[in-house]
C-alpha positions in Angstrom: -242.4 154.3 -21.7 -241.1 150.7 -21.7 -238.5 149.3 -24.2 -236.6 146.4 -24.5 -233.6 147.2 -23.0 -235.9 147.7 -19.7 -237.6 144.9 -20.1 -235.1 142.3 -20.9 -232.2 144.0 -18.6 -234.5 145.7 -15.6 -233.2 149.1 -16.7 -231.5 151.3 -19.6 -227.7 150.3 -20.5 -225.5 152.9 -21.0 -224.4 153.5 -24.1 -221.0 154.9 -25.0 -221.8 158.6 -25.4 -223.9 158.5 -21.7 -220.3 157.0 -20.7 -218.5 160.0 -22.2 -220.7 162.7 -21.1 -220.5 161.1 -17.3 -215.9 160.7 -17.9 -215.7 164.3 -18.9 -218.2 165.8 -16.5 -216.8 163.7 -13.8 -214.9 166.2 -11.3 -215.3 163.7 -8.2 -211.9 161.4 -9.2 -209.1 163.7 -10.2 -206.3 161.6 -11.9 -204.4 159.2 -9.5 -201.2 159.8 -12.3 -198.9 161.8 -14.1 -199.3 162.4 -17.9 -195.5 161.8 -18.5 -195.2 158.3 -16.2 -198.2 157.1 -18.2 -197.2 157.6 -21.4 -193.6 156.3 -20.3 -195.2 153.1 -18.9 -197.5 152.6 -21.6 -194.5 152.9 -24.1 -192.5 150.5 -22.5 -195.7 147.8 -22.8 -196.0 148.1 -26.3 -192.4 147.5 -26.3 -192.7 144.5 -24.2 -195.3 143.5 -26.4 -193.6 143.7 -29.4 -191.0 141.7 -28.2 -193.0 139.0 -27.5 -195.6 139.2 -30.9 -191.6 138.8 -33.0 -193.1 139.5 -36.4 -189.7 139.4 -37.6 -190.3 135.6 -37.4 -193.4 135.3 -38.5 -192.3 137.7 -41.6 -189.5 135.6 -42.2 -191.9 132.6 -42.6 -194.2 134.1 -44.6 -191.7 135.4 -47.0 -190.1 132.1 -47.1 -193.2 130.2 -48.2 -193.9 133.3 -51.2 -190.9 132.8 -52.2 -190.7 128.8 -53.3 -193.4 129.7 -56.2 -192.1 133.0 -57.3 -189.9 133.6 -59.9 -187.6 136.2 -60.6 -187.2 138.1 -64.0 -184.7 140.7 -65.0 -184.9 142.6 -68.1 -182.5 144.6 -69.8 -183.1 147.7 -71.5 -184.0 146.9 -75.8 -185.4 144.2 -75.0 -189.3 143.4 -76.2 -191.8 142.7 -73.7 -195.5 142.5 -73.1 -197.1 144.4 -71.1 -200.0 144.2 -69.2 -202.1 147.6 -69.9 -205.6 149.0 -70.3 -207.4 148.7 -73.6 -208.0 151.5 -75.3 -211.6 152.6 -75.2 -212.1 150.3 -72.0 -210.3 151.4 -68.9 -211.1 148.6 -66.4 -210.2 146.6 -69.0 -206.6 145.5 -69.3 -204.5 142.7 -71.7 -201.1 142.1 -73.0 -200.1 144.2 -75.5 -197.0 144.8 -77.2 -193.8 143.8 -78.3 -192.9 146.8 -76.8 -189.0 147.7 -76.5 -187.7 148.8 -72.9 -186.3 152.3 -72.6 -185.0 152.3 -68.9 -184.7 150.6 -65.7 -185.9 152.6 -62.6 -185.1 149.6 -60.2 -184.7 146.4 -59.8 -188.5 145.5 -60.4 -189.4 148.8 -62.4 -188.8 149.6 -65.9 -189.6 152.6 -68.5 -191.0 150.7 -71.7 -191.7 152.6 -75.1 -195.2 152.7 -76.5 -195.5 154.4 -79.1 -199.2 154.1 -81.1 -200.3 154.9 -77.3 -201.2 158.9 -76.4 -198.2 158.5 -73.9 -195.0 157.8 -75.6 -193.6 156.1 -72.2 -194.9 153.8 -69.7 -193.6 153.1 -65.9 -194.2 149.1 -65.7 -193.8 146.7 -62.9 -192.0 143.2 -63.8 -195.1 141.3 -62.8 -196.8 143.5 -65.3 -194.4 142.4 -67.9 -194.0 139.3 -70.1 -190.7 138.4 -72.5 -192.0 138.9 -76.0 -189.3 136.7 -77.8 -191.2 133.3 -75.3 -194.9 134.5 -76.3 -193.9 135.2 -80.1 -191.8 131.5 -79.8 -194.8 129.7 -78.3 -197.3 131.4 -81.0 -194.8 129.9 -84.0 -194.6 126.2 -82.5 -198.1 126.9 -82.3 -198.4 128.0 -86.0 -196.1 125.5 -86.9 -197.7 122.5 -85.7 -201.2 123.6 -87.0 -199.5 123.9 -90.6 -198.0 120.7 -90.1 -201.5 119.0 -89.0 -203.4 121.0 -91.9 -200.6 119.3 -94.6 -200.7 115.9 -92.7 -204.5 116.0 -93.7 -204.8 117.3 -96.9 -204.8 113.6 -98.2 -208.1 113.5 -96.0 -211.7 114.1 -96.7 -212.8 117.7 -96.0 -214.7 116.7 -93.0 -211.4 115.7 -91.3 -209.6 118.8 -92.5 -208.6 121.4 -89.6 -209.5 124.5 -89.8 
C-alpha cells in the first residue's frame, strides 16, 4: 500500500501517538535525573523568565492608555439611574430602562438598584451598566423644548413646512 506520506517523504512519519507508545515502552534509557532537581530547575526558569517578560510594565502601559478615555462615575444611593437590562419577553435583548432608584452600594463599581414592575424586586448592576437619569431626562426636555419652540416658530408657515 502506498500513500502520500511515503511517497512524498520516502517513508511513514511518526505521528504523536507512535511517539508516545515508543516514550512509555522505552526501557533502554532510564532517566539521566532526579524528579526533585527537575522540577527545582525548571521552577527557577520560569522564574527567570518571568523576570525578564516584566508584565508589570507592559500592564502598567496598557492600563495607562485605558485609562485617558475612561471615565469614572460614582453614584450614591436614591439616586435614579438607567440601567442597562434585558427586555422583557426577549432575553438577548437588552436597553436602558428605568429611572430606577439605587438601593445600595456593594463596591466601588457595583450597586443594588430597585426595580420594581420587574419579577425581581432588586438588581446587582455594574456602573458601566448604569446611566444618570436626571442627564438622559435633561437631554430629552432640551430636546422637547426645542422641538416646541421650532413647531411655534412655524406655525406662521404653510403646513408643508410644519414639523411634525
Amino acid at each position: 500500500m502506498c500513500n502520500t506520506s511515503i511517497m512524498v517523504f520516502g517513508h511513514t512519519p511518526r505521528g504523536p501517538l507512535k511517539i508516545l507508545h515508543d516514550e512509555f515502552l522505552s526501557v533502554d534509557s532510564p532517566p539521566d535525573k532526579n524528579v526533585l532537581d527537575y522540577a527545582s530547575q525548571f521552577r527557577e526558569r520560569l522564574h527567570r523568565a518571568n523576570s525578564l517578560a516584566s508584565l508589570s510594565a507592559s500592564k502598567a502601559v496598557m492600563k495607562r492608555n485605558y485609562d485617558c478615555a475612561s471615565v469614572h462615575r460614582h453614584f450614591e444611593i436614591g439616586d435614579k439611574v438607567l440601567a442597562l437590562l434585558p427586555i422583557p419577553g426577549s432575553a438577548l435583548s437588552a436597553k436602558f430602562l428605568g429611572p430606577y432608584e439605587i438601593h445600595d452600594c456593594l463596591s466601588d463599581t457595583d450597586y443594588v438598584i430597585c426595580t420594581p414592575e420587574r419579577r425581581r424586586k432588586t438588581c446587582v448592576c455594574h456602573v458601566n451598566m448604569m446611566n444618570s437619569a436626571f442627564i438622559c431626562i435633561f437631554i430629552s426636555h432640551i430636546v422637547f423644548l426645542i422641538h416646541s419652540a421650532l413647531n411655534s416658530i412655524f406655525t406662521h408657515c404653510p403646513k408643508t413646512f410644519k414639523i411634525l
